[in-house]
N, C-alpha and C positions, 0 to 999 in steps of 0.2 A: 099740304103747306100752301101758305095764302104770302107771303113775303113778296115774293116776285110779284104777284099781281098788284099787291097796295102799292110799292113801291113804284113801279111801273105806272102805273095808276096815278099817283101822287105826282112823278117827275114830269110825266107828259102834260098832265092839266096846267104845273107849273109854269112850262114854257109855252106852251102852246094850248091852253084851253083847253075846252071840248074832244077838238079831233087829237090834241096830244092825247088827253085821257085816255080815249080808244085803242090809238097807238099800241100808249103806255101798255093799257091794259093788255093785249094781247101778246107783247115783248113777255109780259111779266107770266102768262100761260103758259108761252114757251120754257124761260126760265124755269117754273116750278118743276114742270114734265119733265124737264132734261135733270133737272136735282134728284129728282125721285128716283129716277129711273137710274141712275148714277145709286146711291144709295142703295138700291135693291140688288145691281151688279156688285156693290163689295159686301154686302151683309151673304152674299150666295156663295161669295170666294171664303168667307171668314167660317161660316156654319154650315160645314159636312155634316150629313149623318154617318155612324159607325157604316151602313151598309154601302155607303158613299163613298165615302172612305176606300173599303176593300175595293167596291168596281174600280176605282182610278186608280189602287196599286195595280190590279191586274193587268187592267189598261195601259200601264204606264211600263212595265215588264215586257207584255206583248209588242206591242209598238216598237219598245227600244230594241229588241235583239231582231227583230223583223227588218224591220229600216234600216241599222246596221248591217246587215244581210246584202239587201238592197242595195244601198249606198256602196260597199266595199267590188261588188258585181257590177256599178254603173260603167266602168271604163275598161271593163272585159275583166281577165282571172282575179278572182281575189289574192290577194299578193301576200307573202308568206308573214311581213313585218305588220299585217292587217287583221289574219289570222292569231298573229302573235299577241296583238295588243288585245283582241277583242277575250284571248283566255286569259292574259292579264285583268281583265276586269270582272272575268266572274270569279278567279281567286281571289281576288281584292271583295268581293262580293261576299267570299265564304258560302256559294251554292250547293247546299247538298246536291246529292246525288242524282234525284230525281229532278231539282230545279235546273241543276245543270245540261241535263238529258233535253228538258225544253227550251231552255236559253239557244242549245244545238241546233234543235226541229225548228225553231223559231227562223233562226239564223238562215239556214240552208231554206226556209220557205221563204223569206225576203230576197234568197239568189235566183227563184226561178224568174224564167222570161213573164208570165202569167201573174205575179204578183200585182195586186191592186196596190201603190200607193195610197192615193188620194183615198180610198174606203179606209182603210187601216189610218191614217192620218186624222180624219174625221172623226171616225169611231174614239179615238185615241184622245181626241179636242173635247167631242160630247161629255165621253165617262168621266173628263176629271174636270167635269163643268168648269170651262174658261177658265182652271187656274192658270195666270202666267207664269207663277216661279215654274211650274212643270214643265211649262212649257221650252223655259230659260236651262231649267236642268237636261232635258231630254235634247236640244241643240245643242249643247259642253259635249256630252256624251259622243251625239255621234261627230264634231268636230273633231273629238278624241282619235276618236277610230279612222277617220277618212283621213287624217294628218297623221299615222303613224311612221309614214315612211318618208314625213317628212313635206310632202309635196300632198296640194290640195287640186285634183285635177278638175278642168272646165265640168266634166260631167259627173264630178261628186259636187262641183258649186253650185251647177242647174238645180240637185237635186233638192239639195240642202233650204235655197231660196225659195223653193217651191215649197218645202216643209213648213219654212219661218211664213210666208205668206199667209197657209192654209190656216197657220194656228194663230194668226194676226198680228207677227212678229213685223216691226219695220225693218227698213234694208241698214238701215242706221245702227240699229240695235243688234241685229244679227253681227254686221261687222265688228262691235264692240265685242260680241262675245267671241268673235274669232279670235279676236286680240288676246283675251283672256285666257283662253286654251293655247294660242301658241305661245304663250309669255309661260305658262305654267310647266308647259313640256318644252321651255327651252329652244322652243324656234325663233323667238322675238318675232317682229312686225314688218318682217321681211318680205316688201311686194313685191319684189323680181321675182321672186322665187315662188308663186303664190301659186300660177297655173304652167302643167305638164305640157299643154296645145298652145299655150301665147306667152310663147318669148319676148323677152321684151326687147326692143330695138337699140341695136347698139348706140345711135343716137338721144336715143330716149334720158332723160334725168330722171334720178329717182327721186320722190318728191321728199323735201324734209322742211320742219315746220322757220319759218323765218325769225320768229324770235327765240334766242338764243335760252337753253332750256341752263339749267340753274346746277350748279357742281353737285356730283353727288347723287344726281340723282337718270335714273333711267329713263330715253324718251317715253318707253312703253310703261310707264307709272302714269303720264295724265294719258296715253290710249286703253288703260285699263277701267282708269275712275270714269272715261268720256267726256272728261274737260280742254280747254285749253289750255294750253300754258300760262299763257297771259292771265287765268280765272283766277277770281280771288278767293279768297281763305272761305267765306260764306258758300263758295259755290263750290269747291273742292268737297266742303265737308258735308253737303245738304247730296253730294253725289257719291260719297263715304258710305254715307249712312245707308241708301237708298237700297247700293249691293250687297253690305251687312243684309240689311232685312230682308235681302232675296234669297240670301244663303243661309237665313240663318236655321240652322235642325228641326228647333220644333215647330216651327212652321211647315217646313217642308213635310215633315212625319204627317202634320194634322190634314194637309193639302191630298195625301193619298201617296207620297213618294214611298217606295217601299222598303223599309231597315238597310236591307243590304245593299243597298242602291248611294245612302246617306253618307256616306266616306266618300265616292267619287264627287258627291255634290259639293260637299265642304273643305276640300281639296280649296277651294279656290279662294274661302274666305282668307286663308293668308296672303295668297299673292295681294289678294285687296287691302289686306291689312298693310302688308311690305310696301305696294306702291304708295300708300295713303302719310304714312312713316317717312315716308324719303321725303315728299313734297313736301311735308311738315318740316322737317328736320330744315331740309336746305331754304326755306323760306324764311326760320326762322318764326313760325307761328308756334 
């Protein structure tokens, strides 16, 4: 691609002659490479091969009962309501018999002391080459499990943060999705109650947003879409769509997520859908 260069090229001479030219030209070098390169990372997310494909279900199974393992052992015994949730998901999963046997060995090898995160993490990044819905999915997941008893403690956070980091998640992003999974499982957005080791100070205010949010409608609807309140109709629905098309099935199928896996993911496009409905509703859009 030559756009950025002419362009660049063109503007620079325009205002500044010669040395604008130069400039230009070199802004526009940059431009092109960054397009390119941009391009070739979503044509890479869009076009799995079938063999592709299987590594990052594998990948994507592995990891999740492993971690989960991990994450449930960070703050000592795994806790009975932890255990509970994590067989809730392989029925929900419909795991034969043999998958369930591994989902097990998985689990209990994410509880030893010797467990590699960060390898298993990476391994887990590579095989499903940079997809981020997997990435968005396999975070839901194990918030699932480390929130089933309700309380999300300081060292299932560290660990969690350190997941969303390795896979190039921001801290921003992460928190939205926490939001998500505790709106779905009914714990709303509740920050007192967030970490086991930091109470919060009886002094302390808990924070709530200043303009007054619209009848009808639940705070945790714009901390789900990741808007303001105050955001307008263009920008509620351009961040609508966005968690649509992260959740949506056949995407995630083509991405490597694996069948039985697909019911926990798309779990959530309702809450997205219910909070998107209410802002609507009460806005009047």
């Amino acid at each position: 691609m030559f756009v950025g260069k002419v362009l660049g090229t063109a503007v620079g001479y325009w205002y500044f002659s010669i040395t604008g030219a130069v400039i230009g030209f070199i802004c526009g070098v940059l431009i092109d490479w960054y397009g390119a390169r941009s391009r070739k990372k979503r044509e890479a997310e869009v076009s799995l091969t079938e063999e592709q494909t299987e590594l990052a279900r594998q990948a994507f199974f592995t990891a999740t009962f492993s971690v989960m393992g991990h994450v449930c052992r960070s703050d000592g015994p795994v806790r009975k309501e932890q255990i509970k949730h994590a067989e809730n998901i392989m029925e929900r999963m419909g795991l034969s018999t043999a998958l369930r046997a591994s989902a097990i060995r998985l689990f209990n090898e994410g509880k030893h002391p010797d467990f590699d995160l960060d390898r298993r993490i990476k391994q887990f990044r590579d095989d499903c080459e940079n997809s981020s819905s997997l990435y968005r999915v396999f975070l839901e997941i194990q918030l699932q499990v480390a929130l089933a008893d309700g309380v999300l403690t300081e060292e299932e956070q560290d660990i969690l943060l350190h997941v969303a980091r390795v896979l190039g998640i921001s801290r921003a992003l992460y928190r939205q999705l926490e939001v998500l999974v505790r709106v779905s499982m009914g714990l709303g957005d509740d920050h007192s109650g967030r970490y086991t080791q930091r109470p919060r100070s009886q002094g302390q205010k808990q924070s709530h947003p200043t303009k007054a949010i619209p009848n009808g409608v639940s705070p945790d609807a714009y901390n789900i879409l990741g808007v303001k309140i105050d955001a307008d109709r263009a920008t509620v629905k351009r961040a609508y769509r966005k968690l649509m098309n992260q959740h949506h099935p056949d995407k995630l199928i083509s991405k490597g997520l694996p069948e039985e896996m697909l019911r926990l993911a798309t779990d959530k496009t309702q809450e997205i859908q219910n909070a998107y409905e209410q802002i609507n509703s009460a806005q009047g859009w």
